[in-house]
C-alpha positions as CSV (number, residue, x, y, z in Angstrom):
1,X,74.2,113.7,101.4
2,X,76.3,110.8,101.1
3,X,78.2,108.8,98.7
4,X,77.5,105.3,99.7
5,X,75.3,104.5,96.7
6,X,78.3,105.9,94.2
7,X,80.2,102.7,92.9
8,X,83.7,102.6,93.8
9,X,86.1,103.6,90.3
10,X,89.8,103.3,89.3
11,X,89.7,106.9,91.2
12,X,88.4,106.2,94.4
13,X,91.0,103.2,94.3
14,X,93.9,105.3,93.3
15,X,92.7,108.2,95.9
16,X,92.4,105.0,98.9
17,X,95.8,104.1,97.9
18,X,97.4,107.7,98.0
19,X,95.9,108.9,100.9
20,X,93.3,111.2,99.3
21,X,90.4,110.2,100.4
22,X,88.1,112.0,103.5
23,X,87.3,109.7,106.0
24,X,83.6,108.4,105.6
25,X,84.7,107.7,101.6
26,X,88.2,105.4,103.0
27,X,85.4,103.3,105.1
28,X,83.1,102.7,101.9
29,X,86.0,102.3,99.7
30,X,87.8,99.8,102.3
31,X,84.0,97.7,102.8
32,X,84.0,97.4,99.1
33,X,87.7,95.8,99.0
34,X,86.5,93.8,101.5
35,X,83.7,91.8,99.4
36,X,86.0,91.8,96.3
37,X,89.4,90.1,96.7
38,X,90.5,91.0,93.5
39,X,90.6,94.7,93.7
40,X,92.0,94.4,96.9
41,X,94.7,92.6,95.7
42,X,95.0,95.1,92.9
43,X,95.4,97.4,95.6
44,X,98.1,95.9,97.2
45,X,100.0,95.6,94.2
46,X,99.4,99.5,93.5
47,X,101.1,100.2,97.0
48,X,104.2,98.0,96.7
49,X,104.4,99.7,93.2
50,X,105.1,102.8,95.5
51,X,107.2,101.7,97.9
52,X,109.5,100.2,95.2
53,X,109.5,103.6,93.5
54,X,110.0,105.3,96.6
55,X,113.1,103.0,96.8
56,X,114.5,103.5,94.1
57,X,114.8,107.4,94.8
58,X,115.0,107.6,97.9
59,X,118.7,108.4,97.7
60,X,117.5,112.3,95.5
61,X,114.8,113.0,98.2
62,X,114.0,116.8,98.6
63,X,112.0,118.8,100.0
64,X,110.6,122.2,99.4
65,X,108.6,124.7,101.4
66,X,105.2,124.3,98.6
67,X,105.2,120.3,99.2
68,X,102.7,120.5,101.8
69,X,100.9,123.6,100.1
70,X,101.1,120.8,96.7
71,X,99.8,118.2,98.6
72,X,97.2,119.9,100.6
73,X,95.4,121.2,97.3
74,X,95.5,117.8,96.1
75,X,93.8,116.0,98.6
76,X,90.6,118.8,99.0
77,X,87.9,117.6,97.0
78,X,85.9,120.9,97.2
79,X,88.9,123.0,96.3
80,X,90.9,121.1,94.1
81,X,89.3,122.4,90.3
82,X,90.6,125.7,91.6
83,X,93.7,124.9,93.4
84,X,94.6,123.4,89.6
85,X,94.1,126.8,88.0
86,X,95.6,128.9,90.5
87,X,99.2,126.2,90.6
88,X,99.2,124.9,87.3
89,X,102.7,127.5,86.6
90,X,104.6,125.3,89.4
91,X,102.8,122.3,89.5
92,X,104.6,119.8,86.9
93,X,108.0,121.5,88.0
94,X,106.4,120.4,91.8
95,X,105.5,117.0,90.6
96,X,108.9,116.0,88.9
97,X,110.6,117.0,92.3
98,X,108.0,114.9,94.2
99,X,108.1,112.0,92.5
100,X,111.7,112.0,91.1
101,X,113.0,113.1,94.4
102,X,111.3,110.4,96.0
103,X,109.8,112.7,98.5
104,X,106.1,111.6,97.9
105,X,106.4,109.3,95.1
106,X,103.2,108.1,94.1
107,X,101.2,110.1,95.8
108,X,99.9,112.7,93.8
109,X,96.1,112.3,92.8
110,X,94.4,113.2,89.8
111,X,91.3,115.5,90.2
112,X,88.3,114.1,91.4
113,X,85.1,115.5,90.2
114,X,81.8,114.1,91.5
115,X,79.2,113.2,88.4
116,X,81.8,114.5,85.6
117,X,82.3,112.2,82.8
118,X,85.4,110.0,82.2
119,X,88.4,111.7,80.1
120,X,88.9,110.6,76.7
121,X,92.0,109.1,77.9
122,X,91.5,106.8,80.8
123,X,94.1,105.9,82.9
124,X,93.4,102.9,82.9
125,X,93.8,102.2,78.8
126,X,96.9,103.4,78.5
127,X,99.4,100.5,79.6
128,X,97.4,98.2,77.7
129,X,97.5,100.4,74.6
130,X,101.3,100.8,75.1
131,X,101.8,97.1,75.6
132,X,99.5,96.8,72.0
133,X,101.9,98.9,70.1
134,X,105.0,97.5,71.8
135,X,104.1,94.0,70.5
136,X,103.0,95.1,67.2
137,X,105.7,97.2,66.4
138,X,108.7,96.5,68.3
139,X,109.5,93.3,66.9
140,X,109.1,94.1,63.1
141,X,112.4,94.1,61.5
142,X,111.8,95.9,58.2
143,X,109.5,98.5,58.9
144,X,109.0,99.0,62.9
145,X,108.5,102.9,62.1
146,X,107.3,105.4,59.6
147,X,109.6,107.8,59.8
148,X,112.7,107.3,61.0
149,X,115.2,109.1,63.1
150,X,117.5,110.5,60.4
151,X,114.1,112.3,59.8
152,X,113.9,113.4,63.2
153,X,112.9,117.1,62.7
154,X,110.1,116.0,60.7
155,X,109.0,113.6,62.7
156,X,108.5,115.9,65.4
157,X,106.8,118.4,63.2
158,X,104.7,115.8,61.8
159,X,103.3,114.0,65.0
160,X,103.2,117.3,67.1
161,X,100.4,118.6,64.4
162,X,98.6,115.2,65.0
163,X,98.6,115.3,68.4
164,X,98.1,119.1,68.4
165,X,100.4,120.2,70.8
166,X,104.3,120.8,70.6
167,X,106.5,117.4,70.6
168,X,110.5,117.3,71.7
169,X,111.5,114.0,71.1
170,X,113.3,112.7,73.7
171,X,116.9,112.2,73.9
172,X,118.1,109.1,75.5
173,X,121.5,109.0,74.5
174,X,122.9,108.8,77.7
175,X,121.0,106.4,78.6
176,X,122.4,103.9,76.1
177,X,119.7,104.5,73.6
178,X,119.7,105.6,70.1
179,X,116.1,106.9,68.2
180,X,114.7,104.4,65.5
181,X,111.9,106.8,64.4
182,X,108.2,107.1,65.3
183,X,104.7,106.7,63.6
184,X,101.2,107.5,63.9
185,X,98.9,105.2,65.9
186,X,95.7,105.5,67.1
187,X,95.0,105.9,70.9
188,X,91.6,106.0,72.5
189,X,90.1,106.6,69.2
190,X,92.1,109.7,68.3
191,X,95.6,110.1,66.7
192,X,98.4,109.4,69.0
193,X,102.4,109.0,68.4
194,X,104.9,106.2,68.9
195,X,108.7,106.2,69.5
196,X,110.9,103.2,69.8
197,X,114.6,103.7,70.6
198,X,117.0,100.9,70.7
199,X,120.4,100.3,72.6
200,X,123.3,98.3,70.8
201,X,122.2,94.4,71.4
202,X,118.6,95.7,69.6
203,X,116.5,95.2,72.7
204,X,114.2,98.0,71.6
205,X,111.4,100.2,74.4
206,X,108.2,101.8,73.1
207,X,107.1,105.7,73.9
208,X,103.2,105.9,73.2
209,X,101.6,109.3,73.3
210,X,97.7,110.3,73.5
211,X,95.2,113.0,73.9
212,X,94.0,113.9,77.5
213,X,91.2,115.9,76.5
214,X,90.1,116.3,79.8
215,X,93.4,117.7,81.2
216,X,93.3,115.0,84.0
217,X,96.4,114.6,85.8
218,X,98.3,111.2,87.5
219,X,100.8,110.2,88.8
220,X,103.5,108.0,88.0
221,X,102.0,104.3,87.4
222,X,103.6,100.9,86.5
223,X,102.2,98.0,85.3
224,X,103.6,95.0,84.6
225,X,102.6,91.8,82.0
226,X,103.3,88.7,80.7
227,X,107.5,90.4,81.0
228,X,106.3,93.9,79.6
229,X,107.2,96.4,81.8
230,X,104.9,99.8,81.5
231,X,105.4,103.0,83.3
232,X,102.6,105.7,82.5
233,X,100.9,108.8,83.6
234,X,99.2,111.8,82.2
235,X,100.0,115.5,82.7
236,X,98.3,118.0,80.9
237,X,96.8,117.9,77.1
238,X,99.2,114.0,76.6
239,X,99.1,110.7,78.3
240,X,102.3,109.0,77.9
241,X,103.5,105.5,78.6
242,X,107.2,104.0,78.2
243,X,107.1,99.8,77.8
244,X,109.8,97.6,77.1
245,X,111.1,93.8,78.0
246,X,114.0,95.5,80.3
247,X,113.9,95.5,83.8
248,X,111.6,97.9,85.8
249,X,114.7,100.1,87.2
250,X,116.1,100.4,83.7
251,X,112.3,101.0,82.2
252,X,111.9,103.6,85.4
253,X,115.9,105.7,84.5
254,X,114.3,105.7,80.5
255,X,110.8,107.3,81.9
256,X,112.4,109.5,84.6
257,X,114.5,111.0,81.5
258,X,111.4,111.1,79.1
259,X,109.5,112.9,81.8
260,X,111.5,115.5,82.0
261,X,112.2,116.4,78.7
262,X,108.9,116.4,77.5
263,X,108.4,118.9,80.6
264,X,111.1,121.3,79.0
């Protein structure tokens, strides 16, 4: 059986560009690039994306014994729903020293099951959904947020029972930025969450939070628009993507932070 009437997804693109694809898919995928420009130029982006990131932590690269073990898992197709189950304990601790580390940034793939139906929370939807609430909300003066951060306890409380798992608000004090408060928003249908912190000139960055019902993991992604920046990815039961107007190395040091408390 083969898969060459299967149209090519975001997945298969995302798997091409991270190395996760067996061979006879990578020669389908890289025909279908080849009669559509744009996606192939998508592609290219994707992979300076990487490199970039890669650069810019390259200089905390380290490696572990269960890297290859990690990656290994990821890439089998026919393994990889139980290869989840059995390393889910290690594997966001696994993924933040990957990526962070520089090691293999970019290079973790989500699962990829053949025929299952798309998570409730695509990928693909949530920079543009983070961009939506950055313009909406980021530039309103009087009331940018519902409650705000001298709430903060609340806050947590209140959008953790939305989102129905347990919310740390991220501190990002060190990294010049001070909590204006959060709000409910909708995301892919369903209730989601929105920080916006602020440094001392006002410029202000955006924290959007949504359902993964399908418990589809990615990694780090960055998207950039009309001078948005977005960095986004999903781990677990939450999607989560940071935007801003700051520059992709500042937006990538406010991510990086958020990533790893919201692992804690």
């Amino acid at each position: 059986m083969t898969d060459k009437n299967i149209p090519v997804s975001e997945d298969d693109l995302h798997a091409y560009v991270d190395g996760f694809l067996d061979p006879d898919r990578r020669l389908e995928v890289e025909a279908w690039l080849g009669k559509n420009p744009d996606a192939a130029a998508m592609v290219a982006d994707w992979r300076r994306q990487n490199e970039d990131i890669r650069g810019l932590f390259a200089g905390r690269a380290e490696t572990r014994a269960e890297d290859a073990t990690l990656v290994s898992r990821a890439g089998n197709r026919t393994d990889i729903r139980s290869a989840r189950n059995q390393a889910r304990p290690w594997q966001a601790a696994a993924a933040v020293m990957l990526f962070v580390g520089g090691a293999i940034a970019g290079q973790l793939a989500p699962p990829y099951f053949t025929g299952a139906p798309q998570p409730t929370l695509q990928t693909a939807a949530l920079p543009d959904q983070s961009r939506s609430a950055f313009l909406i909300y980021a530039s309103d003066i009087r009331h940018p947020v519902e409650v705000g951060a001298d709430e903060q306890q609340h806050l947590a409380a209140w959008l953790g029972k939305r989102l129905d798992t347990p919310l740390r608000i991220p501190d990002l004090s060190a990294l010049g930025l001070k909590l204006v408060g959060g709000r409910l928003v909708p995301v892919s249908g369903k209730a989601g969450a929105l920080l916006m912190y602020e440094d001392d000139a006002g410029e202000r960055i955006t924290v959007l939070l949504g359902r993964n019902e399908e418990n589809r993991e990615t990694s780090f992604r960055y998207a950039s628009e009309a001078g948005l920046e977005t960095f986004y990815w999903i781990d677990g039961p939450i999607g989560y993507a940071v935007t801003g107007e700051i520059s992709r190395e500042r937006l990538q040091q406010v991510a990086d932070d958020c990533y790893r408390q919201f692992e804690t």
